[in-house]
N, C-alpha and C positions, 0 to 999 in steps of 0.2 A: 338204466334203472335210476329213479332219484334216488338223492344220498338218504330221506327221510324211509323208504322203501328197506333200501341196505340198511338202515339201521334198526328197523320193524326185524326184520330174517333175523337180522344177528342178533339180536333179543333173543330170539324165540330158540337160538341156536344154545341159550346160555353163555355170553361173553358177556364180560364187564362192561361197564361204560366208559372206560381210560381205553381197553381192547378195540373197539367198535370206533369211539373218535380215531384213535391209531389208523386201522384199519380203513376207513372212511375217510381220511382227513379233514373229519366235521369236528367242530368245536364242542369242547363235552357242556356244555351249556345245552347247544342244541338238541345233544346226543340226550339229555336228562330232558329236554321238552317233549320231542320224539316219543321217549319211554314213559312221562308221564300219561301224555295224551292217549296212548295206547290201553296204558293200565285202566283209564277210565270207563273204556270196558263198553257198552252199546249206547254211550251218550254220544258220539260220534263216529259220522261213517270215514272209514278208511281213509276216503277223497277229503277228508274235510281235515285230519290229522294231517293229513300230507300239502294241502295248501295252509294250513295254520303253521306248519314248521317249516314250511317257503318264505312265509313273511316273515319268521321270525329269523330265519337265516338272512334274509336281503338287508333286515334292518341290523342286524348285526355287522353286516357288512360294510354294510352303509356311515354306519358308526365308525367302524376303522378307518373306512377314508378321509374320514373328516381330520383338516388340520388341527395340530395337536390343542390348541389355544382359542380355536374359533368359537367353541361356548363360553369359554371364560371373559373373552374379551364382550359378549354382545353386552353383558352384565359389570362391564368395567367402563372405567375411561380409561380410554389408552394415554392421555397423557399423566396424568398424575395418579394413576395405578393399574397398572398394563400388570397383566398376569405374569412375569418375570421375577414385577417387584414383592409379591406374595408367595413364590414357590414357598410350599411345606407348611403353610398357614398362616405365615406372620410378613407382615410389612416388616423388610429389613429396616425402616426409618423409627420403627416400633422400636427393633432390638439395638440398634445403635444409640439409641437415648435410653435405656436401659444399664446398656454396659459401658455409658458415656466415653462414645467414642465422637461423639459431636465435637468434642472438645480439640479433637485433635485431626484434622482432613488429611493428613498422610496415613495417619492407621483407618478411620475411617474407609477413606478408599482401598484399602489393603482387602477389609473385609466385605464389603461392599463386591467387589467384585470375583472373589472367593465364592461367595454363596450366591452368584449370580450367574459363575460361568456353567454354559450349557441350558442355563433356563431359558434366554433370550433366543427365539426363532430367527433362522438367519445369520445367527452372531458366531463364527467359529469357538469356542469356549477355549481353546489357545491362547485367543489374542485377549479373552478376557481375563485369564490366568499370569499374560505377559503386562499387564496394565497393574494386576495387583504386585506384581515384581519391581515394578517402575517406582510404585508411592511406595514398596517397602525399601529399595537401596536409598529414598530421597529421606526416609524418615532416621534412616539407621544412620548416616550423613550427616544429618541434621545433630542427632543425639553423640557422634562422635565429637562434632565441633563448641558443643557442648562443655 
């Protein structure tokens, strides 16, 4: 039985739509297109709610497998603004000249790679975390000899 079938029955059985995804392990996205499609009642037949919630399962699907970054970047350049350097909505080069950290490359770097580790695909965020370790003991070094 398709999943969009099982989730017609359990409709009709009175189970919630969080129940029925549960139950189903269809996505409540789905499970509410499903139930929409249904409630609209003789504007479509059976077979047509159950191939319209096929497609939109496949595309749903579909969506998930895509690499995390691949729409961002077709819409980027990847060298002077690859979707890493805008995680959360701002160009770290925005917030760095803001909180004038240009001024200084060992704090700069400190935070630079703080708000960068894990955003870079590929990049262990460890090693990105051990790099802002690196420019903070050179800066703390720095301000001792001071």
């Amino acid at each position: 039985m398709s999943k969009a079938k099982q989730i017609i029955e359990l409709t009709e059985q009175g189970l919630k739509p969080k129940e029925i995804a549960k139950r189903t392990r269809a996505k409540i996205s789905y499970v509410y297109f499903v139930r929409k499609e249904v409630k609209k009642g003789g504007k479509k037949k059976p077979s047509e709610i159950i191939s319209a919630a096929q497609r939109l399962k496949n595309e749903l699907d579909a969506l998930e497998k895509r690499p995390k970054y691949r729409l961002a970047s077709a819409f980027t350049d990847p060298v002077n603004n690859p979707p890493h350097y805008t995680a959360g909505g701002i160009d770290f080069i925005d917030f760095a000249e803001a909180k004038g950290l240009t001024e200084n490359a060992y704090l700069f770097n400190v935070v630079k790679y703080v708000v960068r580790a894990g955003k870079k695909e590929g990049v262990d965020p460890v090693q990105d975390l051990e790099k802002a370790e690196y420019y903070l003991k050179r800066e703390i070094a720095r301000r001792k000899r001071a």
